[in-house]
N, C-alpha and C positions, 0 to 999 in steps of 0.2 A: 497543486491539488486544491479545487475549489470546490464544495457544493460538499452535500452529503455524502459520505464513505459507508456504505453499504454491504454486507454480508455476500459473497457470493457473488458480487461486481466485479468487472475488470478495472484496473483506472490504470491512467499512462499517462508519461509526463512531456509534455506538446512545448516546441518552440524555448525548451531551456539551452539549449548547445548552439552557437552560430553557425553559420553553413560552413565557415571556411576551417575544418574538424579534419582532422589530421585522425586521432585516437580517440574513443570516450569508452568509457567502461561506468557500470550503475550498481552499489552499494545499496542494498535496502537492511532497514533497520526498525526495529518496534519497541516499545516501552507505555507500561500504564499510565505514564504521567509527561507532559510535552519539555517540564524541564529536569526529568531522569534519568537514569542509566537506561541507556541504548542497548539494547540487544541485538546483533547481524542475523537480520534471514539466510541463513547458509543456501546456497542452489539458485539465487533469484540473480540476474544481472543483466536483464533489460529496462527497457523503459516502461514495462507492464507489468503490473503485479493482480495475480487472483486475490482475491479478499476472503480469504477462510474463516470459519468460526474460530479457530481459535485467537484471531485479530479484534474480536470485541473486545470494544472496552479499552481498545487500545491506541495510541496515536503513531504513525508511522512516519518516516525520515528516509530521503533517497537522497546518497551522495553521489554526486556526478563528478567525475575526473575527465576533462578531453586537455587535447592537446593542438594548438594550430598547427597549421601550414607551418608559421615561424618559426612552429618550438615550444612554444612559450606554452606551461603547464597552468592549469587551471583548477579548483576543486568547487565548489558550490553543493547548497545542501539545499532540501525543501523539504520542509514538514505541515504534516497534517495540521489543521488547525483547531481541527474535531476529530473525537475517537472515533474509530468502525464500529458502526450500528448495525443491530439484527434489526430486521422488518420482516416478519412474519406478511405471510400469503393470505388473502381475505379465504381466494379461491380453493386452498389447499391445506389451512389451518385445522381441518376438521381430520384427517388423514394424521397427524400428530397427535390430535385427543385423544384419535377412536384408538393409539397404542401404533399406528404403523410408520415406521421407519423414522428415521431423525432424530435429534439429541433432545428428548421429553425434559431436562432441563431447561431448556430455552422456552422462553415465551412465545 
């Protein structure tokens, strides 16, 4: 996961698995703080995850489990290196002030 995690973004995790993949199955995970208790995204077990609002503010963790051709079992993790950030619309910001739709808490 590189670069800005953004609100509302897809992101996917590219070129972790070798080609010669037998099984892999994908564990995602979130927590406030990058060295605290993890919490499981229940339902998520691809390689892409939607970035919801309730993911601000937060850093996230994707376990990967494959298995080769040989057998041989693997587990590997990746985590965010920065939390999910809101970025508010220059274009569409005004549609939140004027009271229409959206979480009026957010900036």
């Amino acid at each position: 996961m590189a670069g800005r995690l953004l609100c509302k973004n897809i992101i996917e995790l590219k070129r972790i698995v070798p080609a010669d993949v037998k099984e892999v199955s994908y564990r995602w995970y979130i927590s406030p703080s990058i060295n605290g208790e993890w919490k499981k995204l229940e339902g998520i077990y691809s390689d892409q995850i939607v970035l919801l609002k309730s993911y601000v503010n937060n850093f996230l963790k994707c376990e990967v489990e494959y298995t080769l051709d040989s057998g041989e079992l693997f587990t590997t993790a990746v985590i965010s290196p920065h939390p999910v950030e809101y970025k508010g619309n220059s274009n569409t910001d005004w549609f939140k002030k004027a009271g229409w739709g959206g979480d009026s808490s957010l900036p």
